[in-house]
C-alpha positions in Angstrom: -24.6 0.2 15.6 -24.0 4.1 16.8 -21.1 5.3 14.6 -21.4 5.5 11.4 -17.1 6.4 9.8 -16.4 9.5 8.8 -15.3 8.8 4.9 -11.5 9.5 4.5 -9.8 11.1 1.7 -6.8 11.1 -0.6 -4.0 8.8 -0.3 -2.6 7.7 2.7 0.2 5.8 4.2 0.9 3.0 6.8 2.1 4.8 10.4 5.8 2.7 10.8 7.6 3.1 14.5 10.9 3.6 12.0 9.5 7.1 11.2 6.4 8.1 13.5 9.3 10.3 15.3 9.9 12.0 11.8 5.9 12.3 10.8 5.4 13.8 14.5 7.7 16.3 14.1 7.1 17.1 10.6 3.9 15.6 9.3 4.2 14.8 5.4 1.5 17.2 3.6 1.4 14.2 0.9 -0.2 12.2 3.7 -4.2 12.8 3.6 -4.5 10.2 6.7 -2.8 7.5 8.6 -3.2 3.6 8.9 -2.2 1.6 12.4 -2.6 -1.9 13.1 -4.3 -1.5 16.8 -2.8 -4.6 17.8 0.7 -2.9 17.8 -0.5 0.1 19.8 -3.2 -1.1 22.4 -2.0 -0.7 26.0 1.1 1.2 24.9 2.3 4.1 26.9 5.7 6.4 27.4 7.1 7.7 24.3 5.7 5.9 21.4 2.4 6.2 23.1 2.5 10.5 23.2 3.7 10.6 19.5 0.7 8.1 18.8 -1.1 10.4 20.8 -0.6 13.5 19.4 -0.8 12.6 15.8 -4.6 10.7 16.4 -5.3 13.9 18.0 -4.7 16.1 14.9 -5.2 13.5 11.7 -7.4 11.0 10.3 -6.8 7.9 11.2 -7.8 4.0 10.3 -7.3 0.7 11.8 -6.5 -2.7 9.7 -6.5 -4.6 12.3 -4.6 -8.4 12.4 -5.5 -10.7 15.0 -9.3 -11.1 14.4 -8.8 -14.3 12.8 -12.3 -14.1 11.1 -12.1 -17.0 9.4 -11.2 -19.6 12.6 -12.6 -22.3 13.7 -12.1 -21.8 17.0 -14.5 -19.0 19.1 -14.1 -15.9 18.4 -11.6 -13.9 20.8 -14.6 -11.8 22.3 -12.2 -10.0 25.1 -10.0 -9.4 21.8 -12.8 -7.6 20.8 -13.0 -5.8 23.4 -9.8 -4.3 23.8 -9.8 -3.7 19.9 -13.3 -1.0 20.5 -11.5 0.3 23.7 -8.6 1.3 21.8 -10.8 2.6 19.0 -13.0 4.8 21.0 -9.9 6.3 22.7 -8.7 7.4 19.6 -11.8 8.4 17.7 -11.4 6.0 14.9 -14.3 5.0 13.4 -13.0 3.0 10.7 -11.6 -1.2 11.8 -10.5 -3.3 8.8 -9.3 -6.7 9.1 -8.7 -9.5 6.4 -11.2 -12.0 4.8 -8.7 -15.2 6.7 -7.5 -16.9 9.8 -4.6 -16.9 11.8 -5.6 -18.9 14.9 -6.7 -22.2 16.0 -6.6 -22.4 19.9 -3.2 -20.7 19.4 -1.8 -18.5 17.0 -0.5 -19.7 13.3 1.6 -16.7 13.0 0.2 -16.2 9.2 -3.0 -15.5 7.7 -4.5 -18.5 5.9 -6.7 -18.9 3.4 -10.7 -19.6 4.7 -11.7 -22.3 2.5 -14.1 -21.5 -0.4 -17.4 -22.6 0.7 -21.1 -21.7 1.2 -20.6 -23.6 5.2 -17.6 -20.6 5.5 -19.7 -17.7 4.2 -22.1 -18.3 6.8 -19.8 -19.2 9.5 -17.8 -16.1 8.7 -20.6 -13.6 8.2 -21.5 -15.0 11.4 -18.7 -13.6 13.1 -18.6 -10.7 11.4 -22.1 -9.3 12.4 -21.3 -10.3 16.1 -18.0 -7.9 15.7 -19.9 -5.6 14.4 -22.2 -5.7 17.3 -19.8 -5.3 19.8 -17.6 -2.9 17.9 -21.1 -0.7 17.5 -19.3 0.0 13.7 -19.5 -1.6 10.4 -16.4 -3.4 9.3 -14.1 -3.4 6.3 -12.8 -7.3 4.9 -10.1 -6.9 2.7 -9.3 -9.4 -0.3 -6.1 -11.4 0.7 -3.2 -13.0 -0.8 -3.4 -16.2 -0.7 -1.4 -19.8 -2.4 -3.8 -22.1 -1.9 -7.4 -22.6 -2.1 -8.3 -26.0 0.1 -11.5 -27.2 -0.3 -12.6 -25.2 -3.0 -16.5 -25.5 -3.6 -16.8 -21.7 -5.4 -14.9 -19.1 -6.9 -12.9 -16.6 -4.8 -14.7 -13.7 -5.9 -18.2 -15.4 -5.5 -17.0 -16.3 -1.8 -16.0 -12.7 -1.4 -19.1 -11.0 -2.4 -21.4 -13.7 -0.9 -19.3 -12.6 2.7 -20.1 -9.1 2.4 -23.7 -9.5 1.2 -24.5 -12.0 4.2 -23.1 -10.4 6.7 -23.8 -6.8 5.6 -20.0 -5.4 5.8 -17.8 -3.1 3.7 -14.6 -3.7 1.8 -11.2 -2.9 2.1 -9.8 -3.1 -2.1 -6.2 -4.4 -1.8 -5.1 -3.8 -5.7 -1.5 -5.5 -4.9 -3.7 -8.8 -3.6 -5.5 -8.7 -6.6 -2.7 -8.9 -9.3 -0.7 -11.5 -7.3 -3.6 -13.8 -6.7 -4.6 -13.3 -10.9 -0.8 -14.3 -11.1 -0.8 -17.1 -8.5 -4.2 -18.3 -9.5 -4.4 -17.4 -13.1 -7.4 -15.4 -13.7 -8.2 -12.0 -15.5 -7.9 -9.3 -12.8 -9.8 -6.6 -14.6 -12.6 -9.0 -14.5 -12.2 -9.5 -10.8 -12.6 -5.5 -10.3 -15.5 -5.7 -12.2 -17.2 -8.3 -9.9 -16.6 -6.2 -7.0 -19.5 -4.6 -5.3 -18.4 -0.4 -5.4 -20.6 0.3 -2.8 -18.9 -1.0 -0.3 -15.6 0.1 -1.0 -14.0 2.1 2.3 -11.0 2.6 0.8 -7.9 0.5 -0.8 -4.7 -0.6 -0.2 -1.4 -0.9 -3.0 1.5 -1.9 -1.7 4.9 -4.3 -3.3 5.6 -8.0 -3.8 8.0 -10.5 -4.6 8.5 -11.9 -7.6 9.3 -15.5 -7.1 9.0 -16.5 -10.4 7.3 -15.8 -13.6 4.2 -17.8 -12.5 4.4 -17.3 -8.4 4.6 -13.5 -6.7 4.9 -13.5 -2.8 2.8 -10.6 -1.0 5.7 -9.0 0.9 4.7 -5.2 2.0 8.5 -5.1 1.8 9.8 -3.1 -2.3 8.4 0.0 -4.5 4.9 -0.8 -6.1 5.4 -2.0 -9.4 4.2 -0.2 -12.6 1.3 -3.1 -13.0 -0.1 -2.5 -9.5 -0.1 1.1 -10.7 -1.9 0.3 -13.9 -4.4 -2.1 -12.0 -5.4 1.3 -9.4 -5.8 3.1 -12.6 -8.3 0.2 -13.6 -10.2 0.4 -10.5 -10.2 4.0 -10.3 -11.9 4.2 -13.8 -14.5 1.3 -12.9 -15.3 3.0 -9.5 -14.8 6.4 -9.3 -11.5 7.7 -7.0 -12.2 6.1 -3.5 -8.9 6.6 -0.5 -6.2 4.4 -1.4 -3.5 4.0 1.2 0.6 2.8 0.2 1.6 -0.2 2.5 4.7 -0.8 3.1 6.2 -3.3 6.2 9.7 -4.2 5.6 12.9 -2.9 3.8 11.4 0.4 4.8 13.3 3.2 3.3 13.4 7.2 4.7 9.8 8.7 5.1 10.5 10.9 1.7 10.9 7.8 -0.4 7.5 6.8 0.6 5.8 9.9 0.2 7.2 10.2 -3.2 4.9 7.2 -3.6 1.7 8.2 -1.5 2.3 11.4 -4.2 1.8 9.2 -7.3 -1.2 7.8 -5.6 -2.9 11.6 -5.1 -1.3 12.3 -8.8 -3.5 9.5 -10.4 -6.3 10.3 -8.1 -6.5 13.9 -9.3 -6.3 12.4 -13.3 -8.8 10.8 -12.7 -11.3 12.9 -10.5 -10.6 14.9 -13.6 -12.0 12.8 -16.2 -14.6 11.5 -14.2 -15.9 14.2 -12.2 -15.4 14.4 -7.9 -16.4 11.3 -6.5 -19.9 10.9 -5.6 -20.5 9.9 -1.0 -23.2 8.7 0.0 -24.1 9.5 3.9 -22.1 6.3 5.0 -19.2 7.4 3.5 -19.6 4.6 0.7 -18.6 5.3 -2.8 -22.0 5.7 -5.4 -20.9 4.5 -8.6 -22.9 5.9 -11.2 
């Protein structure tokens, strides 16, 4: 692999069509860089393609991409993949992210479900993931995902994470919100989940909302205000691995650009308290957090 990702910074925000017009115009100074899902934007032209255009030209971008479909057991989508580094080199993003699942079977599923739990998946998905890799010519991010339920469980979900990432020699995108639903859903200790996690491979993380179905049962929605748990959980990471980029999702219900900022400005707010108390964040050349 020939590119190795320039390391973002700060907090960041998922770029929305409801308000790329507004961030064009006037780009958000609480925004430190930008996050597009390439499947949204590849061979996209006139209008929403300039103002695309124009802001990749002049600020940090990432891709979490959501059609990879990792986890199927169908072949991987190799034109797919294709068309994904295309779009990437075009742009000059160095950094793809995509989500430790599935969403395909010889046809789309229209969700992303869970891979099951076992050694036979680590090694067919870390398969996968070093021939994306490979054709990508960039390491990858997998983030942790929501999920309901866990068929075929043979291991625990953080042992199936971390065995993913050490076979196939990828990075990982920290979703915080995921974490506290699935501690919820699933009923384990979430602090002791961060601590599992492997810091060196953190690119950056995602906080977003979520529904709360019922005492026992939160839905992963993208679409309400980060609650004050998620905020306390970032807090948690932050002091277990040092301040790494942390990006605000946020896919329906999407209120004016200044309601989110006021949120990516919390993130930077908690990331200065604690760059503070710990000292500036230590990169290595990969742009991987060193946890000391």
């Amino acid at each position: 692999m020939n590119m190795t990702p320039d390391p973002v910074h700060g907090a960041g925000l998922g770029l929305r069509r409801a308000f790329i017009a507004a961030a064009a115009e006037q780009p958000p100074l609480e925004v430190s860089f930008w996050e597009i899902a390439p499947e949204n934007w590849i061979a996209v032209g006139g209008r929403w393609g300039r103002l695309l255009r124009g802001l990749t030209e002049r600020h940090p971008f990432v891709c979490h991409g959501l059609s990879l479909s990792i986890g199927s057991p169908a072949p991987l989508d190799v034109p797919f993949v294709n068309r994904i580094k295309t779009f990437l080199d075009a742009h000059q993003i160095a950094v793809y992210t995509e989500h430790l699942s599935y969403c395909s079977d010889d046809g789309q599923l229209y969700d992303l479900m869970p891979i099951p739990f076992t050694a036979e998946a680590v090694q067919h998905v870390a398969r996968r993931i070093r021939q994306v890799q490979e054709i990508l010519e960039r390491r990858i991010a997998l983030e942790n995902v929501s999920y309901y339920a866990a068929p075929g469980q043979e291991m625990r979900e953080i042992d199936f994470i971390n065995a993913v990432l050490d076979e196939a020699d990828c990075d990982l995108l920290l979703d915080v919100n995921n974490i506290l639903v699935n501690s919820i859903n699933h009923r384990y200790d979430p602090i002791a989940f961060l601590d599992a996690l492997p810091a060196e491979r953190i690119v950056y993380g995602h906080i977003a909302g979520h529904y709360e179905e019922a005492p026992d049962l939160r839905i992963d929605t993208h679409g309400a205000d980060v609650i004050e748990p998620v905020w306390a959980l970032l807090e948690q990471a932050y002091a277990r691995f040092g301040v790494f980029p942390t990006l605000l999702e946020r896919d329906f219900n999407i209120p004016p650009l200044a309601e989110l900022t006021a949120e990516v400005q919390r993130i930077s707010d908690i990331q200065r308290q604690y760059t503070d108390q710990l000292g500036a964040p230590r990169v290595t050349a990969n742009g991987h957090l060193a946890h000391a």
